[in-house]
C-alpha positions as CSV (number, residue, x, y, z in Angstrom):
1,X,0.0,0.0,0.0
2,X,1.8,3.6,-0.9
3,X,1.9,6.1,1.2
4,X,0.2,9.4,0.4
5,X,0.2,12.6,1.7
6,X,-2.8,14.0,0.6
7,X,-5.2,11.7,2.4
8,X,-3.3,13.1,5.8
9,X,-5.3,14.8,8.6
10,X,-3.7,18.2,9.7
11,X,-2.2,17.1,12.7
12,X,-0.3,14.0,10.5
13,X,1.0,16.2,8.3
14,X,2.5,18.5,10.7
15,X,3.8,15.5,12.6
16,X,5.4,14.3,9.6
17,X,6.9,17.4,8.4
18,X,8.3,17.6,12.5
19,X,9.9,14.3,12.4
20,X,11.6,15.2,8.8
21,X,12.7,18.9,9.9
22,X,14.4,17.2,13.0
23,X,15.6,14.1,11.2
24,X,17.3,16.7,8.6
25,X,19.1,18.6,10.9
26,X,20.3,15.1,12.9
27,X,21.4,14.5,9.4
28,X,23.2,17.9,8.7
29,X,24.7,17.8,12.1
30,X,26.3,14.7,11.1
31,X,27.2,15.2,7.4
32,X,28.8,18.7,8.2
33,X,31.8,17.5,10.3
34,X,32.5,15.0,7.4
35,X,32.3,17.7,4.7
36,X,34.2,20.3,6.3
37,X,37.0,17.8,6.9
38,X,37.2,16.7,3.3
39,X,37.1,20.0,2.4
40,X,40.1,21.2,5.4
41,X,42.5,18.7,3.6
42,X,42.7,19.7,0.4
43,X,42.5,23.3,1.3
44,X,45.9,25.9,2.0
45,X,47.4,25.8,5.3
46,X,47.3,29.7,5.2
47,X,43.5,29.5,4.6
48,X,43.3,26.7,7.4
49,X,45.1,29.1,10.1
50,X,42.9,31.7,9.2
51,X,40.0,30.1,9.1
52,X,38.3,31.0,6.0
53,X,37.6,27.0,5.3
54,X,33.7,27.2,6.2
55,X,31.9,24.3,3.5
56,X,34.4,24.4,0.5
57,X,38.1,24.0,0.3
58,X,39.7,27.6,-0.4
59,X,43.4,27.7,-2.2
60,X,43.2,23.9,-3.1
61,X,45.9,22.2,-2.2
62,X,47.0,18.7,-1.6
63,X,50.2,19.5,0.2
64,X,49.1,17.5,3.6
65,X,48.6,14.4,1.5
66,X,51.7,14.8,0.1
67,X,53.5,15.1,3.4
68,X,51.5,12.1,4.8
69,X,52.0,10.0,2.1
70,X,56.1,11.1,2.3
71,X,56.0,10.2,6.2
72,X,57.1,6.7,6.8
73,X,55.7,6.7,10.0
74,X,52.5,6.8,8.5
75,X,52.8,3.6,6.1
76,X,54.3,1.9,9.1
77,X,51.5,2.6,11.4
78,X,48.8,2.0,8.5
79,X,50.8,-1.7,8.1
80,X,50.5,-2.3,11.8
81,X,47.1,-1.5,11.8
82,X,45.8,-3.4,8.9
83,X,47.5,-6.3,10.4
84,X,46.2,-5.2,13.8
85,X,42.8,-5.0,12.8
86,X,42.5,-8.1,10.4
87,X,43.6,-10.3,12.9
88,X,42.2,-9.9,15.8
89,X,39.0,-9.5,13.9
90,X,39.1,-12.8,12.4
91,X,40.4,-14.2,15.8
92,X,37.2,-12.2,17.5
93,X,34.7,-13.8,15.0
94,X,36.0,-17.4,16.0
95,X,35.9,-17.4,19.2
96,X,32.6,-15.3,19.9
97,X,30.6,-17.4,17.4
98,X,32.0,-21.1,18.6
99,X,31.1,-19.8,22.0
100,X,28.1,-18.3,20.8
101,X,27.1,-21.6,19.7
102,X,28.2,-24.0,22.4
103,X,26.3,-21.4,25.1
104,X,23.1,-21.7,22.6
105,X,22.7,-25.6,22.8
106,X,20.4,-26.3,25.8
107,X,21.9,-29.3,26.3
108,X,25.1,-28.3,27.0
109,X,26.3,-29.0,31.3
110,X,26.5,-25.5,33.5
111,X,25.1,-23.7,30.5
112,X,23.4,-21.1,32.4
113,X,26.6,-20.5,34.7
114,X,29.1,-19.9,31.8
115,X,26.5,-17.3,30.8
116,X,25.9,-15.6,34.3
117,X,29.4,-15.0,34.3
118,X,29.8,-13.8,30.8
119,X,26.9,-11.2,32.2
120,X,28.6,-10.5,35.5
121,X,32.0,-9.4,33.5
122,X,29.6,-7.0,31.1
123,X,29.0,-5.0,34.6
124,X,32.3,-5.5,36.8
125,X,35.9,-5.5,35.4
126,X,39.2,-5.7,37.2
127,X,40.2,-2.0,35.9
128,X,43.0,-0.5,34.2
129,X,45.7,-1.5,36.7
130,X,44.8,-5.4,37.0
131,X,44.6,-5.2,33.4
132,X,48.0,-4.1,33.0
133,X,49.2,-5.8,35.5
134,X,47.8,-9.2,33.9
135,X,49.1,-8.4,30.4
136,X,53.3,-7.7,32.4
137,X,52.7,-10.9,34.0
138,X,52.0,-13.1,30.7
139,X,54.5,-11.3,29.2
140,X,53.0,-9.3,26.4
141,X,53.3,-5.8,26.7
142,X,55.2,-4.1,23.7
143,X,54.0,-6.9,21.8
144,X,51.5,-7.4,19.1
145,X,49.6,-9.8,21.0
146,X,48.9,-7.3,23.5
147,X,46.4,-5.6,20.9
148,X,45.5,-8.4,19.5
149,X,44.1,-10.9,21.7
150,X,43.5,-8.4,24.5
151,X,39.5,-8.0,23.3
152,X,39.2,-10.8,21.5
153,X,36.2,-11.6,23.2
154,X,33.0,-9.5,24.5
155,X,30.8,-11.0,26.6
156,X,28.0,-8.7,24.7
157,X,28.7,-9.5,21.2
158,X,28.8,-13.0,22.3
159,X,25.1,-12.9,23.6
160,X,23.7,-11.3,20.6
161,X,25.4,-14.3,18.7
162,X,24.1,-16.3,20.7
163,X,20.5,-14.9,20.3
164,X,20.6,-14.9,16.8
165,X,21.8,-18.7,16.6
166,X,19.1,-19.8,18.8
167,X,16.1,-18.0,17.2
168,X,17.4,-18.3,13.0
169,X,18.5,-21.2,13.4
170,X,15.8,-24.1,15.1
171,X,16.6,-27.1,16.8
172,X,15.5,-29.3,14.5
173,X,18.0,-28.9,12.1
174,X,20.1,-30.4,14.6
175,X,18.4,-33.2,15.3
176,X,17.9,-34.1,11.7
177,X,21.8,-33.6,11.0
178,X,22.5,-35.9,13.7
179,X,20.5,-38.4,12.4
180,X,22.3,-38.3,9.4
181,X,25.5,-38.8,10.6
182,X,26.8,-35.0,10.9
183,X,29.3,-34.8,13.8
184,X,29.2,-31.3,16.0
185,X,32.0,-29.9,14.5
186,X,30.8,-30.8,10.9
187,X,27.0,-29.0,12.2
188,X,29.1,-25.8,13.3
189,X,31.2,-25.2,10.5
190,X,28.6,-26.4,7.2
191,X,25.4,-25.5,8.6
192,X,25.5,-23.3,11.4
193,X,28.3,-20.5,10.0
194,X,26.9,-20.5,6.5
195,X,23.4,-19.7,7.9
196,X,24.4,-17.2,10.2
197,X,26.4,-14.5,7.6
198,X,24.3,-11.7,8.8
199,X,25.3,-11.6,12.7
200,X,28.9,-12.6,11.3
201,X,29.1,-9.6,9.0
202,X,27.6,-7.6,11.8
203,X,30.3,-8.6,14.6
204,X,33.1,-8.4,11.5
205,X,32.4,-4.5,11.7
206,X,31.9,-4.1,14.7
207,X,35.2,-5.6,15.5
208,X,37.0,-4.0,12.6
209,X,36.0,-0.4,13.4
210,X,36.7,-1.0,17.2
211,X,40.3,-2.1,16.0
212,X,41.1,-0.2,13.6
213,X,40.0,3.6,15.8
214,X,41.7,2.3,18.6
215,X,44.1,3.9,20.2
216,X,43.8,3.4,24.2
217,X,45.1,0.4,24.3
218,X,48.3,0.6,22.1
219,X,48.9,4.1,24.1
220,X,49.2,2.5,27.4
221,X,50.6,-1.2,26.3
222,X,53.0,-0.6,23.5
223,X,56.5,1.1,23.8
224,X,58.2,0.6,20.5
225,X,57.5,3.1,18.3
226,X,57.9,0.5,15.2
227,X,54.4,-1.5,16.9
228,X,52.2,1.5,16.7
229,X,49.2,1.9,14.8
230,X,47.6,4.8,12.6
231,X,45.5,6.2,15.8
232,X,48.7,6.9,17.6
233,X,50.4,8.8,14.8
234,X,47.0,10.6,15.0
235,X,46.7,11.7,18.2
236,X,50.2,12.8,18.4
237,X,49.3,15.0,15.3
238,X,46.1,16.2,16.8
239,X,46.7,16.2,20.6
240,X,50.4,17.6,20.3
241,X,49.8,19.5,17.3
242,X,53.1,18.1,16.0
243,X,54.8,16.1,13.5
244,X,58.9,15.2,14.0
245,X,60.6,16.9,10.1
246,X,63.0,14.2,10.7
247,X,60.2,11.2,10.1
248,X,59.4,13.0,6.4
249,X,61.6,11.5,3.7
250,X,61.4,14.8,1.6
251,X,63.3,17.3,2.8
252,X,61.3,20.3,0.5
253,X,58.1,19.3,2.8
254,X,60.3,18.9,6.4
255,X,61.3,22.8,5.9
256,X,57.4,23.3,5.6
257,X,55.9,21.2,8.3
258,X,54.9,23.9,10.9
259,X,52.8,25.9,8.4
260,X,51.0,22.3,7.1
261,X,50.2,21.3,10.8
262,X,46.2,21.8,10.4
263,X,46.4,20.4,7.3
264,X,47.8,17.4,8.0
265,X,45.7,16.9,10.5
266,X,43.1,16.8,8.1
267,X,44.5,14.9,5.6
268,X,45.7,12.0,8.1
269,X,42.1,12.2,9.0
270,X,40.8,11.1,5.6
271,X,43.2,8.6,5.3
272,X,42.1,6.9,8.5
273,X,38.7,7.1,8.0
274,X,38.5,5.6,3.9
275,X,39.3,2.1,4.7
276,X,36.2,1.6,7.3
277,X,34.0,4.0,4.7
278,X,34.8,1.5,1.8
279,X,34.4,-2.1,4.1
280,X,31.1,-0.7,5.3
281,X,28.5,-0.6,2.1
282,X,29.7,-4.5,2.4
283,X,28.1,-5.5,5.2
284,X,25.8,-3.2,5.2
285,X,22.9,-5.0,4.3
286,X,23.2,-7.9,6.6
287,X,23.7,-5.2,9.0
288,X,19.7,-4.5,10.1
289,X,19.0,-8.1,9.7
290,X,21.8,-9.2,12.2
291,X,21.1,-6.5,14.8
292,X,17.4,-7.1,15.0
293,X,17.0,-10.2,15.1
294,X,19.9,-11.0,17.3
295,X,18.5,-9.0,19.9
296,X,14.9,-10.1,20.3
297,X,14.5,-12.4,23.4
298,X,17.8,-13.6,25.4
């Protein structure tokens, strides 16, 4: 059935044209920031400083993309993140969907204990200090492992996993895969993966953004600078306002680095954000799907 205006009351149509007038400005609010960085980083550093960059670039310039793309600090922490961000997303999927799984088979011993304490950790935690103190003592500070496997698992990803498994996926199929002959492990990895792409594709970017924009956790447990990842080079740009001239291979854009500050900042910005903007239309359509129905009932 279409929708039409015309056979509105009043009231409905000013309700409607309420709702639209505040979505638009939600919508502005949100696309502005996005625009006026795009158009900071390919805009001069003299109009940046003076701040004549208000919706479109003024004095076009791609000189902080050029002096990112000539900092090797930036391709290393780029690497690091990529490989940051890949595998502890891939690592985060497997283990939050085989526990997922094993927590939504009613027949499985203590089943409702496992999951009281998965709850209990979603509203206490040790803290920062036991953290850190945890992470010295297994020996993996200034490591890579210290990012990686340090949130591999979250209790509340797991549950809507589980959620989803138990209400897409019914019982029965179980039963009538046993019958023939299909082992757990078969059951998990043929049938139960392949029918649950949509919660999978859901936790994969929820993961992979958390990764990739972090920078917490590399801040406090990594030393070397060789193990850090885009976000740190970041916020050293944008919290100190800085960038070392000795880092920049070129030595034409090292003379120039205090007048490109703001638009580096920019630049670096866009950088960061392009690889989640172009891994996002992908799993965007499994993305409603997975959310809804993995959190009805619990």
């Amino acid at each position: 059935m279409k929708f039409s205006l015309a056979k509105c009351t009043v009231n409905d149509k000013i309700f409607y044209c309420v709702v639209i007038g505040i979505i638009s400005l939600f919508f502005l609010s949100v696309l502005y920031p996005l625009v006026f960085v795009v158009s900071a980083s390919f805009s001069s550093a003299q109009a940046l400083n003076a701040g004549h960059v208000i919706l479109f670039p003024v004095g076009w310039s791609t000189e902080g993309y050029r002096t990112v793309f000539n900092t090797p600090d930036v391709w290393l922490g780029f690497r690091n993140s990529v490989f940051y961000t890949a595998t502890s997303t891939f690592l985060a999927i497997a283990m939050t969907m085989t526990t997922a799984y094993c927590l939504s088979r009613r027949d499985v011993p203590g089943r409702n204990y496992v999951i009281l304490v998965f709850t209990f950790t979603m509203l206490f935690s040790g803290g920062m200090i036991p953290n850190y103190l945890l992470r010295r003592s297994l020996g993996l500070l200034n490591t890579p492992w210290v990012i990686i496997i340090g949130g591999i698992l979250s209790a509340y990803n797991m549950i809507i996993a589980k959620t989803f498994i138990q209400n897409s996926i019914p019982s029965e199929l179980f039963d009538a895969a046993t019958i023939d002959g299909c082992s757990d492990i078969n059951y998990y990895l043929k049938i139960v993966l392949p029918l649950s792409k949509a919660i999978i594709a859901v936790l994969a970017l929820w993961f992979g953004v958390g990764n990739w924009n972090s920078y917490f956790s590399p801040m406090i447990y990594l030393y070397s600078k060789n193990l850090f990842p885009l976000p740190i080079y970041l916020r050293e740009i944008l919290v100190a306002s800085n960038i070392d001239p000795s880092t920049v291979a070129d030595p034409e854009y090292a003379a120039r680095i205090s007048e490109l500050v703001a638009g580096i900042k920019y630049a670096l910005i866009i950088v960061t954000m392009v690889p989640v903007i172009m891994i996002y239309p992908f799993a965007q359509k499994y993305f409603v799907k997975g959310i809804m129905i993995g959190s009805i009932k619990g």
